[in-house]
Backbone as a ProteinNet text record, in pm:
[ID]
protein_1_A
[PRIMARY]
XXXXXXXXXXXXXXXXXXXXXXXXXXXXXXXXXXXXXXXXXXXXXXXXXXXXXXXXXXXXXXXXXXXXXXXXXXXXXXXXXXXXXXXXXXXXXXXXXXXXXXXXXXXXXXXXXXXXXXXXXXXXXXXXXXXXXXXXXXXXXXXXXXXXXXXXXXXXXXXXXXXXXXXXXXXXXXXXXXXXXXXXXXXXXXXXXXXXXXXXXXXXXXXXXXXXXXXXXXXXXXXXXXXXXXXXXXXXXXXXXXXXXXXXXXXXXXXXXXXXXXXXXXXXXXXXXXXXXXXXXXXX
[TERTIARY]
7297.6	7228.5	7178.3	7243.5	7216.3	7130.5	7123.9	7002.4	6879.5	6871.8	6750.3	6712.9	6780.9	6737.7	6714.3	6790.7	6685.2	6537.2	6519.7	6403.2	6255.3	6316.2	6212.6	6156.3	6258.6	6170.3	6093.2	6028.1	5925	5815.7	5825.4	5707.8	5692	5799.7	5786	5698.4	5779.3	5732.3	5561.4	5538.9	5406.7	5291.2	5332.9	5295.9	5282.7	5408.3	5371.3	5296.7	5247.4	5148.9	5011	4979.5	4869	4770.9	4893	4885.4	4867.6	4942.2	4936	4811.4	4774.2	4591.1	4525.6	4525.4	4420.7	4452.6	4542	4518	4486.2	4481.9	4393.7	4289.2	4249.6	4080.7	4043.2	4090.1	4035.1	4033.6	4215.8	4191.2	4078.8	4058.6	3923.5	3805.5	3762.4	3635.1	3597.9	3757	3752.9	3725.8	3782.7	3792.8	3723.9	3650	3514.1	3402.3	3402.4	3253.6	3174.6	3060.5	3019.9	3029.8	3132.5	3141	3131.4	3016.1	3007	3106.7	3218.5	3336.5	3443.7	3536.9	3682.8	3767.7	3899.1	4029.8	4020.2	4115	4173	4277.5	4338.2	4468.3	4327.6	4253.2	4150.4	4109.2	4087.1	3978.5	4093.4	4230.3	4338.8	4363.6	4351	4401	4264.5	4184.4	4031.8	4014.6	4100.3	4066.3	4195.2	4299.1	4389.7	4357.2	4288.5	4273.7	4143	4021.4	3930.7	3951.2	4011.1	4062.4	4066.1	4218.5	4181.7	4100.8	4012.3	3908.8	3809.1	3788.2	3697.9	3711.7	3905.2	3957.6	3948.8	3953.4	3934.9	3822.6	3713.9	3517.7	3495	3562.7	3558.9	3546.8	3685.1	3798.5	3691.2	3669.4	3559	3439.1	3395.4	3251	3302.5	3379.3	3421.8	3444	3483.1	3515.3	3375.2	3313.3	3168.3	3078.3	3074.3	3014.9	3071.9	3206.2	3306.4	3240.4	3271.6	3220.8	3067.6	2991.9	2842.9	2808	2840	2785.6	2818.3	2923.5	2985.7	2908.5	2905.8	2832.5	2697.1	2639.2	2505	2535.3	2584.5	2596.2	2555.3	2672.1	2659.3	2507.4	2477	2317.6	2207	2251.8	2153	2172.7	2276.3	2308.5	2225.6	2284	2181.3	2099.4	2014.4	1864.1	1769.7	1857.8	1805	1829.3	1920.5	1917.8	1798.3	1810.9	1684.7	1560.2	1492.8	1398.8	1385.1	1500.4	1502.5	1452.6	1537.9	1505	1360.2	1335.7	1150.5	1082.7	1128.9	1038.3	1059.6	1171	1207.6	1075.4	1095.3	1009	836.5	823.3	680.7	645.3	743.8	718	662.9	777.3	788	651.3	553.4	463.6	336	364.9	278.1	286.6	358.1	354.4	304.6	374.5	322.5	159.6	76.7	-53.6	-78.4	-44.1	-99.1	-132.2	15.6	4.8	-98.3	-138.3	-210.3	-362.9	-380.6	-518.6	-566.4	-452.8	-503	-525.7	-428.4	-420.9	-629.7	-596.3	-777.2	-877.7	-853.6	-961.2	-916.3	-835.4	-814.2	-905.5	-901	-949.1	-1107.6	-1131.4	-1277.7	-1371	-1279.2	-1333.6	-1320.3	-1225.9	-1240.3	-1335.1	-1373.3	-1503.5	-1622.7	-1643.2	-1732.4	-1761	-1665.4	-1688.4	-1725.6	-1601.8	-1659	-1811.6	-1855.7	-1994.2	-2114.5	-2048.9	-2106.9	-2153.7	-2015.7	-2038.6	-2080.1	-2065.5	-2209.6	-2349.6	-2355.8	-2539	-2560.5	-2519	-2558.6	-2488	-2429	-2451.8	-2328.3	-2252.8	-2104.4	-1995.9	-1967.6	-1916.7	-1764.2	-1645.8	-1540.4	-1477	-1512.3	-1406.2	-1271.9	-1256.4	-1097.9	-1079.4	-972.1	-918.2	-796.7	-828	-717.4	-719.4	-563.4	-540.4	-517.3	-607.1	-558.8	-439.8	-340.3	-191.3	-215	-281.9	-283.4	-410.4	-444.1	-562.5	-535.9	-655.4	-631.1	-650.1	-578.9	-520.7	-613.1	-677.7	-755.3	-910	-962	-1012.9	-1054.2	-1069	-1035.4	-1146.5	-1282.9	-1378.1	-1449.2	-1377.5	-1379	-1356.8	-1168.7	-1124.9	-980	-953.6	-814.9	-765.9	-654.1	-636.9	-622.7	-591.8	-590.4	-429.1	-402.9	-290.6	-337.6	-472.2	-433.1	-550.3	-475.3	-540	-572.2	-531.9	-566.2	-531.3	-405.5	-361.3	-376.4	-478.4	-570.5	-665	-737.6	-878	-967.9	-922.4	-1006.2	-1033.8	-1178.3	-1226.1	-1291.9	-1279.6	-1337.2	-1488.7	-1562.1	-1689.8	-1721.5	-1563.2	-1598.1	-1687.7	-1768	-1815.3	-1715.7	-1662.3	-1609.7	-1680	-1647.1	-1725.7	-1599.2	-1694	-1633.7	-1753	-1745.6	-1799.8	-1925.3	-1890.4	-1977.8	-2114	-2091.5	-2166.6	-2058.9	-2169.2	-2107.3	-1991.5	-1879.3	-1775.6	-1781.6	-1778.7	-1793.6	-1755	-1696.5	-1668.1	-1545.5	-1498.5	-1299	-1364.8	-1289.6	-1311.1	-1221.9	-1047.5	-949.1	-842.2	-777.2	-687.3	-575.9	-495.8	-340.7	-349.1	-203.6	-179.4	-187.9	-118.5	-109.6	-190.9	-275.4	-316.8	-478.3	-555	-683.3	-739.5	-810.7	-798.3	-966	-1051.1	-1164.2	-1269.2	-1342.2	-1454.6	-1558.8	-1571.4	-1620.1	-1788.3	-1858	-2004.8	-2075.7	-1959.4	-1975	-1889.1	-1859.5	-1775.7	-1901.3	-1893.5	-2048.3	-2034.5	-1947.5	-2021.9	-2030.9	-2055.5	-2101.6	-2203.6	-2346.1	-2474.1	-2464.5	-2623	-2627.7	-2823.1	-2858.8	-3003.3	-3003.5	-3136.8	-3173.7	-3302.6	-3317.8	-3454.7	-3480.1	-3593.9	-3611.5	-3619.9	-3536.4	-3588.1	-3696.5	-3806.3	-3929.3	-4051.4	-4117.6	-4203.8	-4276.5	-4377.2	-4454.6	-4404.6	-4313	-4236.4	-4164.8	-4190.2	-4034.7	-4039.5	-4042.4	-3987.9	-3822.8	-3794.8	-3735.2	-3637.1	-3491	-3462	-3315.2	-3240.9	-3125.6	-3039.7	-2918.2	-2833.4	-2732.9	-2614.3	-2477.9	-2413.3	-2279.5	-2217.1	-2193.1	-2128.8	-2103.2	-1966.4	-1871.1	-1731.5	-1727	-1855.5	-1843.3	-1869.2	-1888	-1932.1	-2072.9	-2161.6	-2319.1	-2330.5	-2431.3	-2482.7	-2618.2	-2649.8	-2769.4	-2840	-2976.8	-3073.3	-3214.4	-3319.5	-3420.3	-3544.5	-3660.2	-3778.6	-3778.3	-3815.2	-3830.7	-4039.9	-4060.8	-4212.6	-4243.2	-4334.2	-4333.1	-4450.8	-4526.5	-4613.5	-4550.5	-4429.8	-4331.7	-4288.9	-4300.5	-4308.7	-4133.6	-4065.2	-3962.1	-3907.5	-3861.3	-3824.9	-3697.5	-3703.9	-3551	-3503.2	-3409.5	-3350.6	-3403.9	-3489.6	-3459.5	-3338.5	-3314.6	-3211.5	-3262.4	-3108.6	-3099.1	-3010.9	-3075.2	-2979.1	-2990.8	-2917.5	-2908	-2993.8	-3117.3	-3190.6	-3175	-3062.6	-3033	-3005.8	-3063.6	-3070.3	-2911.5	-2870.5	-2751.4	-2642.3	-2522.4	-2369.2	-2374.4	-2411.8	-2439.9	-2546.3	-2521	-2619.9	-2693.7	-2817.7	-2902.8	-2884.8	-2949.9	-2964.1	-2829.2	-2733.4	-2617.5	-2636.5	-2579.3	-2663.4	-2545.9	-2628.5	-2571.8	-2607.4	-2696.4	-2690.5	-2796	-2815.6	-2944.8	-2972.5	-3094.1	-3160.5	-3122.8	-3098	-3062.2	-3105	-3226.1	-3271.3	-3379.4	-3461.1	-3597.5	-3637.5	-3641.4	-3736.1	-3812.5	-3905.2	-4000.7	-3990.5	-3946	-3902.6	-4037.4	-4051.3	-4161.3	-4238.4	-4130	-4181.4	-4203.3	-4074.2	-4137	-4219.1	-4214.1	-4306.4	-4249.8	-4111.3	-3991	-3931.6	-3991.9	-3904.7	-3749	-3705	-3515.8	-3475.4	-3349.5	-3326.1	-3161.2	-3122	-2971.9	-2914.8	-2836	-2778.1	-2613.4	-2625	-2518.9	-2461.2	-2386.2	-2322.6	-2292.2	-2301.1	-2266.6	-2128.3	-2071.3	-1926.3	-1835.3	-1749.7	-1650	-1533.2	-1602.4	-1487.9	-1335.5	-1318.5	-1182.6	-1125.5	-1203.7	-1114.1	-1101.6	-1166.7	-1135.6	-928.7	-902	-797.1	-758.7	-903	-863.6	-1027.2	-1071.4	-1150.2	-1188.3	-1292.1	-1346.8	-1397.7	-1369.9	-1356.3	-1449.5	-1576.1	-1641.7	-1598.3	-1555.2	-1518.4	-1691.8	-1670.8	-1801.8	-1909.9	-1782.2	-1837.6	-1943.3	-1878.2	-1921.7	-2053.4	-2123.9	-2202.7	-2337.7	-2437.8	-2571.1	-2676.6	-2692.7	-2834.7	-2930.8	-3044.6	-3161.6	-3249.5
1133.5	1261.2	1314	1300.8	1364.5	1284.8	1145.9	1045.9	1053.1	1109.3	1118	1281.8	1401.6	1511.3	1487.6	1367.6	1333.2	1270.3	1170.5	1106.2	1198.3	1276.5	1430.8	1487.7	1512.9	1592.1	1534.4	1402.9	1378.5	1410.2	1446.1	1475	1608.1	1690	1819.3	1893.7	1793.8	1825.8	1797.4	1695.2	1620.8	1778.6	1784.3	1894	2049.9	2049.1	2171.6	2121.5	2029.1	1995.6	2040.7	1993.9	1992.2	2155.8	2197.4	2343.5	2416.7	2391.5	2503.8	2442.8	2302.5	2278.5	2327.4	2377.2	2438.8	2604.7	2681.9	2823.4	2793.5	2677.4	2738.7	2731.7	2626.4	2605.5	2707.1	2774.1	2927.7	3037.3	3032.5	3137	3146.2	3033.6	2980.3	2985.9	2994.1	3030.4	3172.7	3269.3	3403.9	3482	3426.8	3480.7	3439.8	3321	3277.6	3362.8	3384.2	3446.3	3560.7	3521	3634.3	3651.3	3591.5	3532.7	3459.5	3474.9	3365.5	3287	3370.3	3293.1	3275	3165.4	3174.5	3153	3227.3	3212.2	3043.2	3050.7	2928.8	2868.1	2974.8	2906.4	2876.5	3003.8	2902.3	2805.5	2750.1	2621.8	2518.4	2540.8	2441.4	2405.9	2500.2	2477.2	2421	2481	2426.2	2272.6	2220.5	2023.4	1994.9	2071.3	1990.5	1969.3	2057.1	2052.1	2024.3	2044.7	1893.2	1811.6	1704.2	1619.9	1607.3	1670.7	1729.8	1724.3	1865.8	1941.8	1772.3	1735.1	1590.4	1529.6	1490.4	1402.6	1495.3	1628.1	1720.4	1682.3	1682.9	1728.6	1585.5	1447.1	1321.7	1290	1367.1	1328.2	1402.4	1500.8	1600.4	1563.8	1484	1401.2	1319.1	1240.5	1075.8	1116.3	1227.9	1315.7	1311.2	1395.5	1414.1	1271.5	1242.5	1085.6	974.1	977.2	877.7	982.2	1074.1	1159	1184.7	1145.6	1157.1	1042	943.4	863.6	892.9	905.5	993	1148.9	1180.6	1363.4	1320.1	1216.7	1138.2	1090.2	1011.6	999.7	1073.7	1192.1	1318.4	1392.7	1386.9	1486.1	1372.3	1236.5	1146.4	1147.8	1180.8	1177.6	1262	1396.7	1555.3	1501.7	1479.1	1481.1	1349.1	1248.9	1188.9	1231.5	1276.9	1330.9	1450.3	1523.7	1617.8	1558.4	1429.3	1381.7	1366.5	1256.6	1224.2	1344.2	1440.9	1518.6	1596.7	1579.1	1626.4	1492.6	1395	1246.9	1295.2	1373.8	1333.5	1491.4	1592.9	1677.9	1665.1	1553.9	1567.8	1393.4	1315	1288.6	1364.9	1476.9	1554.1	1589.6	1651.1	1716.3	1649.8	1537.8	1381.9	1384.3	1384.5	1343.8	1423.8	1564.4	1677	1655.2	1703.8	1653.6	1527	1414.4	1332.4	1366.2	1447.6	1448.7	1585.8	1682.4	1756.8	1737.8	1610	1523.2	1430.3	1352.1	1311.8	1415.5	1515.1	1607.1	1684.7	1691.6	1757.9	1657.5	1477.2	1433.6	1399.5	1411	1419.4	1546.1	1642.7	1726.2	1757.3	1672.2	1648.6	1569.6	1473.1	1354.4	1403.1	1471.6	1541	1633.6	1728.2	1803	1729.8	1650.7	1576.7	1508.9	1453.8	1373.9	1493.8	1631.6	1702.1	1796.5	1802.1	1820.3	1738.5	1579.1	1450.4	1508.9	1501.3	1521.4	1584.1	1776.8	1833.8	1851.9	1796.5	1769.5	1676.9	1547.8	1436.2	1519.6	1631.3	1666.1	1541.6	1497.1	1414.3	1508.2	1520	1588.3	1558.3	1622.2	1592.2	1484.2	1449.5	1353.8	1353.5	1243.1	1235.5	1159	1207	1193.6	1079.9	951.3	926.3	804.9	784.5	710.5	591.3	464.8	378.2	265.7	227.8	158	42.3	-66.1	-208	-226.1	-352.5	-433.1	-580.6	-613.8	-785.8	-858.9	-941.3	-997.8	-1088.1	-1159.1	-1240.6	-1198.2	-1077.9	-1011.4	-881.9	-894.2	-759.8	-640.1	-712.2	-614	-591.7	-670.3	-710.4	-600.7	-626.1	-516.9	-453.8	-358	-256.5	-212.7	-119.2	-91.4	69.3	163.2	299.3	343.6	472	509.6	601.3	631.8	638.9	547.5	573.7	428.9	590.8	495.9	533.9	661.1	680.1	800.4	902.1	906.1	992.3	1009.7	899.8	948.3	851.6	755.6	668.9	587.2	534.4	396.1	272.8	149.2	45.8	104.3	36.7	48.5	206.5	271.1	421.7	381	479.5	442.1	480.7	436.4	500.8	457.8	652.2	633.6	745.7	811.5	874	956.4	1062.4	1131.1	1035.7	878.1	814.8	812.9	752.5	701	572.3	503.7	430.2	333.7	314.2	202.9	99.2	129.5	51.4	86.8	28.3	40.4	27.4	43.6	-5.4	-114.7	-224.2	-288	-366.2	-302.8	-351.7	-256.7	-239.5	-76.8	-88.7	-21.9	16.3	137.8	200.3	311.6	402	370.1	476.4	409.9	249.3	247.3	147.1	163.5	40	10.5	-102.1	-211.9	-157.6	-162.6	-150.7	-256.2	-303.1	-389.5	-377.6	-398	-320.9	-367.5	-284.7	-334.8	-448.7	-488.5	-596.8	-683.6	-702.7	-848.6	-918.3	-1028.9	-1133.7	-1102.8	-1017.6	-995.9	-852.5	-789.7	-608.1	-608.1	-646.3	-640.2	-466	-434.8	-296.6	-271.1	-264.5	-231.4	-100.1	-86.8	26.1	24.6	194.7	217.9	256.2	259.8	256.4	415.3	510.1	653.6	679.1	640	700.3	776.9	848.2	919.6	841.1	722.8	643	500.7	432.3	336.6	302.6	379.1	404.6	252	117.7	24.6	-22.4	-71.4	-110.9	-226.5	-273.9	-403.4	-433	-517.7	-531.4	-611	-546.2	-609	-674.2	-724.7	-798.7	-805.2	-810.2	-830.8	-1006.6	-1044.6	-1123.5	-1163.9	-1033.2	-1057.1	-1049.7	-929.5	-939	-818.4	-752.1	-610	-580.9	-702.3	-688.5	-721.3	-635.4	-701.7	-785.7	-846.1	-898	-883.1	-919.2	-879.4	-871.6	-848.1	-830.8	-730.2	-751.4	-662.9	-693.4	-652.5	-717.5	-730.3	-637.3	-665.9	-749.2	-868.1	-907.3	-835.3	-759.4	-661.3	-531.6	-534.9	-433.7	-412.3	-284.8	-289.7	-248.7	-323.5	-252.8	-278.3	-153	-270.3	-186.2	-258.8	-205.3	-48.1	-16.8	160	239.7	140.1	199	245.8	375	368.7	368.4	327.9	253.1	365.7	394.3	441.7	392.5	426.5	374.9	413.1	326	338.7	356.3	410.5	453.1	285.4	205.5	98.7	2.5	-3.9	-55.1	23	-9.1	105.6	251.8	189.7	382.5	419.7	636.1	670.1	682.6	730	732.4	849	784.3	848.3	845.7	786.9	750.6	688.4	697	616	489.3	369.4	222.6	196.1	226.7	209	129.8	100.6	87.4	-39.1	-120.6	-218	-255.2	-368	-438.4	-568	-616.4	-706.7	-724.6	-811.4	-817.6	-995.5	-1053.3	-1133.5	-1208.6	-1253.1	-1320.2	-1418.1	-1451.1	-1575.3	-1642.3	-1780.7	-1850.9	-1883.1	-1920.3	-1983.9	-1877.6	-1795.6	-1649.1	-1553.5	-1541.2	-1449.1	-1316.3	-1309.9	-1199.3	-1189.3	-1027.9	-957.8	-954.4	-1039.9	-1078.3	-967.6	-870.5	-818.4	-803.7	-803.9	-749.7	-632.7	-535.2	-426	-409.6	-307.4	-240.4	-111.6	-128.6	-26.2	106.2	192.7	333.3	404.2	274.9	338.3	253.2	263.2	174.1	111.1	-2.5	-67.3	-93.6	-65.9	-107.2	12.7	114.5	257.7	365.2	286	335.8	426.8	544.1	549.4	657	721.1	780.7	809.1	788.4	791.6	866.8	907.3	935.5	862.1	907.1	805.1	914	883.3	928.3	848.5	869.4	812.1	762.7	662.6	587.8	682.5	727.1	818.9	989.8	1008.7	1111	1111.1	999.2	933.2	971.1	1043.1	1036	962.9	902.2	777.3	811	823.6	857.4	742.8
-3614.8	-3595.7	-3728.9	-3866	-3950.7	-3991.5	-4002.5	-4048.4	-3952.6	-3819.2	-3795.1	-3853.8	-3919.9	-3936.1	-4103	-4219.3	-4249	-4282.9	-4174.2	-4123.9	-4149.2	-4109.6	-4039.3	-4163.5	-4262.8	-4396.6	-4439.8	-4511.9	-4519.5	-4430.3	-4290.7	-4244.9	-4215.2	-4216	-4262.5	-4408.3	-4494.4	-4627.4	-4655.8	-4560.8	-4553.5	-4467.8	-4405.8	-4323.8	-4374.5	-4466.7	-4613.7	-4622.4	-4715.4	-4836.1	-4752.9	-4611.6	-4560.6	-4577.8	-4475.3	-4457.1	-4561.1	-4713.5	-4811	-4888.1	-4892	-4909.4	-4847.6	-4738.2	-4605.7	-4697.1	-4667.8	-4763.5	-4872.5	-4990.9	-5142.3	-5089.6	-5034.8	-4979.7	-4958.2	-4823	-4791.7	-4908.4	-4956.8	-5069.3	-5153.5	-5228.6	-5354.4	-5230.1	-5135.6	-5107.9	-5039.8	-5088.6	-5042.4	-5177.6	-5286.8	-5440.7	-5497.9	-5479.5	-5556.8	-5491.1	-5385.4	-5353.1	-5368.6	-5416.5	-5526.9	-5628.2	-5673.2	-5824.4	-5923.8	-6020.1	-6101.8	-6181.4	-6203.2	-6274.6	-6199.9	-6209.8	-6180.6	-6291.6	-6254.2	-6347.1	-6404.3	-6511.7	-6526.5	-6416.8	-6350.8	-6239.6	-6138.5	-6085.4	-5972.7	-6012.1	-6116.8	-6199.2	-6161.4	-6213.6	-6157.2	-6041.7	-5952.4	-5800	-5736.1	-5779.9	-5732.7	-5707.9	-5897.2	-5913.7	-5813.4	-5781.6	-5722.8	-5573.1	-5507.3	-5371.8	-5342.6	-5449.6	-5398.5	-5365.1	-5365.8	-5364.8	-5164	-5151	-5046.2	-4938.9	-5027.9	-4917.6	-4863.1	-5006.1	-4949.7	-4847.7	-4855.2	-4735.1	-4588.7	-4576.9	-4461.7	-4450.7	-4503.8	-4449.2	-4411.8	-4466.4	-4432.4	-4279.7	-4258.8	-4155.9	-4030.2	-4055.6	-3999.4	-3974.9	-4035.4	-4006.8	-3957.9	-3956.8	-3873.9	-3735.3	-3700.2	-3592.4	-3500.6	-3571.8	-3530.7	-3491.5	-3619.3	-3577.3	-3445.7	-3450.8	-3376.4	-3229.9	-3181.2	-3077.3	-3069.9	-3134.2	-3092.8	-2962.7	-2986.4	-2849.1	-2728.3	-2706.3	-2593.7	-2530	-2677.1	-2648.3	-2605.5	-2620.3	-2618.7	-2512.2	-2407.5	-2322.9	-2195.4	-2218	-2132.6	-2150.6	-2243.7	-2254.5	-2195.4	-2205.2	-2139	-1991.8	-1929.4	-1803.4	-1759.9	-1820	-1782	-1778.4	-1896.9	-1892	-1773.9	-1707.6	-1641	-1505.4	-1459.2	-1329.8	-1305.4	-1388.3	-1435.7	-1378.4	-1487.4	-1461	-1294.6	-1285.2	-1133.8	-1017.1	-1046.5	-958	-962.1	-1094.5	-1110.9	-1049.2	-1042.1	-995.4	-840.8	-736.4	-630.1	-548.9	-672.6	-611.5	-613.4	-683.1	-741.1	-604.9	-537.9	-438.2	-303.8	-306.2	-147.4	-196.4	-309	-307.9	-289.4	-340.3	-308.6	-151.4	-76	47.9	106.2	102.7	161.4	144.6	51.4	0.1	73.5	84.2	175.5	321.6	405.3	517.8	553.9	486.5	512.6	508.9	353.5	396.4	500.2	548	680.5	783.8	814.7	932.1	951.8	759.3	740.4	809.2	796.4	810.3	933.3	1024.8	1174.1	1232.7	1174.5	1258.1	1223.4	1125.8	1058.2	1196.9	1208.3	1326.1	1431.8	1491.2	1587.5	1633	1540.8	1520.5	1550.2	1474.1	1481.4	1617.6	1661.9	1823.3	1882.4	1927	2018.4	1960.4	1855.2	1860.2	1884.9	1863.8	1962	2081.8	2130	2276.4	2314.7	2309	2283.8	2286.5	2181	2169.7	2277.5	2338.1	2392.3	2556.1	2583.5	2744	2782.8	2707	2708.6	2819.8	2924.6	2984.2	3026.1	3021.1	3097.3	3069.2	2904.1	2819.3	2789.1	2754.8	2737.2	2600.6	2542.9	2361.5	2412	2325.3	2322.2	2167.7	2149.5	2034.7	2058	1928.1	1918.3	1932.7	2005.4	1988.3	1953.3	1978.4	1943.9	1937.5	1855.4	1839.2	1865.7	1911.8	1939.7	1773.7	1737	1617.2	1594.9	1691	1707	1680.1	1716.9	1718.9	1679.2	1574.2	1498.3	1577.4	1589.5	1600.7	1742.1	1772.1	1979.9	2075.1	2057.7	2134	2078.1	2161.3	2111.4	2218	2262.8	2348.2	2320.5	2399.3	2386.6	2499.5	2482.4	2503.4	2634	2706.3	2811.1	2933.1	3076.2	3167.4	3335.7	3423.3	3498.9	3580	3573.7	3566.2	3523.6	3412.4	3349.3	3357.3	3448	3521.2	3424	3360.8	3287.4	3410.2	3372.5	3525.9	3439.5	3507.9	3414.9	3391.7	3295.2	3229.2	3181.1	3147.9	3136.8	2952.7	2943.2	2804.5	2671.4	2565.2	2481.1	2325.4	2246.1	2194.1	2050.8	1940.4	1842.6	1796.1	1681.2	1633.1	1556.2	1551.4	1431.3	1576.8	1692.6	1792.7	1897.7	1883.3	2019.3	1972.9	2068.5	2012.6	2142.1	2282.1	2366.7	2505.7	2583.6	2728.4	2756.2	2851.8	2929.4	3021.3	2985.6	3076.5	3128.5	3095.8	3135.6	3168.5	3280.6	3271.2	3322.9	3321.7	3372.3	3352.3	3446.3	3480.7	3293.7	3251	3135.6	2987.3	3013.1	2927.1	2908.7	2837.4	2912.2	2748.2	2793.7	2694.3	2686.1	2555.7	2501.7	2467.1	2578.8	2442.7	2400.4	2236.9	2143.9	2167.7	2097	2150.5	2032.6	1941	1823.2	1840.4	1983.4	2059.4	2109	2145.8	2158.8	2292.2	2398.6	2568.7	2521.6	2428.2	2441.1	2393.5	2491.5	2474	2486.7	2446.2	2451.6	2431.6	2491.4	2523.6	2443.9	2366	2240.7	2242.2	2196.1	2138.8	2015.6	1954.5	1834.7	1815	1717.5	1720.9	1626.8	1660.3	1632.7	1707.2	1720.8	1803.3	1820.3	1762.2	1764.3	1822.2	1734.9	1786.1	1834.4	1960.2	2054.5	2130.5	2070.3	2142.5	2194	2296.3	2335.4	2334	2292.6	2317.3	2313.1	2257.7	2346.7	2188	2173.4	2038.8	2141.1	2040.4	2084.2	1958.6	1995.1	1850.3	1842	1732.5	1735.8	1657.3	1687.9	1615.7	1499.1	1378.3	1296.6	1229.8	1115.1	1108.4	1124.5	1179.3	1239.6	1338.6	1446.9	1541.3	1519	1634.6	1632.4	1757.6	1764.1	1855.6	1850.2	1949.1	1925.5	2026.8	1959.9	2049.1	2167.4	2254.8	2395.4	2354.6	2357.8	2305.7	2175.8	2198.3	2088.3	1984.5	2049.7	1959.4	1882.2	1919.9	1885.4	1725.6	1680.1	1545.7	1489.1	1399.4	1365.6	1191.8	1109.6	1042.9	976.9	849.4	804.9	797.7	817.8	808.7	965.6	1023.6	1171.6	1210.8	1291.6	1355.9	1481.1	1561.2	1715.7	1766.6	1923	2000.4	2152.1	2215.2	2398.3	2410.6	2514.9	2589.9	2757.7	2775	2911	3042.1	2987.4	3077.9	3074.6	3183.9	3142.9	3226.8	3112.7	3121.8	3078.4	2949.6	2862.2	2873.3	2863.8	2901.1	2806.9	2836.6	2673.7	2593.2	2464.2	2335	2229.8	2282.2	2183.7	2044.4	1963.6	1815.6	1872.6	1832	1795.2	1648.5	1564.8	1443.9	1371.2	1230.3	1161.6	1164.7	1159.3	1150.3	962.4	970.3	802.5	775.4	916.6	899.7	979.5	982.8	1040.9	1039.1	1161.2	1102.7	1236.5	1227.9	1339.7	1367.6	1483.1	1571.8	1591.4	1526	1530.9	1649.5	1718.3	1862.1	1982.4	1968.8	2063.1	2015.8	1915.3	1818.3	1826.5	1897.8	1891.1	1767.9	1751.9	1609.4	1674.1	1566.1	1574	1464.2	1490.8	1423.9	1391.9	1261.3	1237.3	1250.8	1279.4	1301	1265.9	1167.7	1083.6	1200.1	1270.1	1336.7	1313.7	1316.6	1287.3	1282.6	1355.1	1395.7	1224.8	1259.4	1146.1	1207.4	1250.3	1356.6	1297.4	1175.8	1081.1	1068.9	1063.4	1097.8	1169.5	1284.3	1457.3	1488.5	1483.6	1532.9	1644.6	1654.6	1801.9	1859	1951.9	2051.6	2194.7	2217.3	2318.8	2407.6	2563.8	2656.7	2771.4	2825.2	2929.4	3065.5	3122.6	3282.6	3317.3	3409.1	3421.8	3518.8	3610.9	3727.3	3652.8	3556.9	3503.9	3409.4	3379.2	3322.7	3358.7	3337.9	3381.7	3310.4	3374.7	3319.2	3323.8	3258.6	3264.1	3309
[MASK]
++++++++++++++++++++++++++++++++++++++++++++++++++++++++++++++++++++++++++++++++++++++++++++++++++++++++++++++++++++++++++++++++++++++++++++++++++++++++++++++++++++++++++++++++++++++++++++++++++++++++++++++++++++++++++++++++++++++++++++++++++++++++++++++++++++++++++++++++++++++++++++

């Protein structure tokens, strides 16, 4: 017992020494300040506990330093969750902004068809959306989300704000299948809209983003940037746009102006449509 009580004084005594270096330090920077001179005893105690003070401000920076990566750590954590969460709001605002630009150009196209329909005396239509496309067929046919139960009938005409897209010519109760008037059986008889050159004649698609076709008159004048619309003869009624002439050329042997046609519609970004029932249709 008594050999471990004296074990202990050296680190007692060690522990003076510390402590009574820590008060000159303070003392000498309470009695020096402001003062240009010190005693000879401060000048003594001063060299003895430099010494010291050095090994304290050492020990004190190794502190600091040894704990910076760590403290660096934590402020990198902060500051990236931070970011994150500025990356997670500047999504929702991205999206938001997306879904309100489509909703705009939904109701852009919508406008547009029912002022179609409108002007052209389109009566007692029906809206419906895109669900599938034939894979095979990109520009053929599609199907739509509603059929018969809704009062759709085969050969009803369907169409959009651009002009004409085509006919039903396949149906079920809640849904009917579309073919497009740039499938090679969606002929479509047209006139030329000019006051003078109001000739007559007949396109087809051919499964591609052009139709083709020609004059029925071969004295018939037509040429490029014509536009085409229904000539009443047929399925559809007249005056619908089918779209511009982008080619011209004279069939040797018939002496029939053959012509190319750029559609009006945009068969690749068809996603909701107008549908006239066939019955409701007036032909001129």
């Amino acid at each position: 017992m008594k050999e471990r009580h004296l074990n202990n004084r050296p680190i007692a005594r060690n522990w003076l020494i510390v402590l009574t270096a820590i008060l000159l330090v303070i003392t000498i920077g309470i009695t020096v300040n402001g003062r240009a001179h010190v005693t000879a005893v401060e000048n003594i105690l001063g060299n003895i506990v430099r010494p010291v003070q050095a090994i304290l401000t050492n020990i004190s920076n190794g502190i600091a330093e040894s704990t910076y990566p760590i403290r660096n750590v934590f402020n990198l954590a902060r500051e990236n969750e931070a970011l994150k969460q500025e990356l997670l709001e500047m999504q929702r605002r991205l999206i938001e902004q997306t879904l309100y630009r489509e909703e705009y150009e939904d109701l852009k196209k919508l406008r547009k068809a029912l002022n179609y329909a409108y002007r052209n005396n389109l009566n007692n239509y029906l809206t419906a959306d895109v669900i599938s496309r034939d894979a095979g067929n990109w520009y053929g046919m599609f199907v739509v989300n509603v059929g018969s139960d809704d009062g759709v009938t085969e050969n009803a005409m369907v169409f959009n704000g651009s002009g004409l897209i085509g006919q039903v010519f396949e149906l079920g109760n809640n849904w009917a299948k579309v073919l497009t008037i740039t499938d090679v059986r969606g002929a479509v008889s047209f006139r030329i809209v000019d006051d003078v050159r109001n000739f007559d004649g007949v396109v087809s698609g051919r499964s591609t983003a052009e139709m083709v076709g020609y004059l029925f008159d071969p004295d018939g004048e037509v040429k490029i940037g014509d536009q085409l619309i229904t000539s009443g003869l047929g399925v559809y009624p007249k005056g619908i746009i089918i779209g511009k002439v982008t080619g011209v050329k004279t069939n040797k042997e018939t002496l029939l102006k053959h012509i190319t046609v750029a559609p009006s519609v945009d068969f690749k970004q068809i996603d909701r449509v107008f549908i006239i029932p066939e019955i409701n249709v007036i032909k001129e």
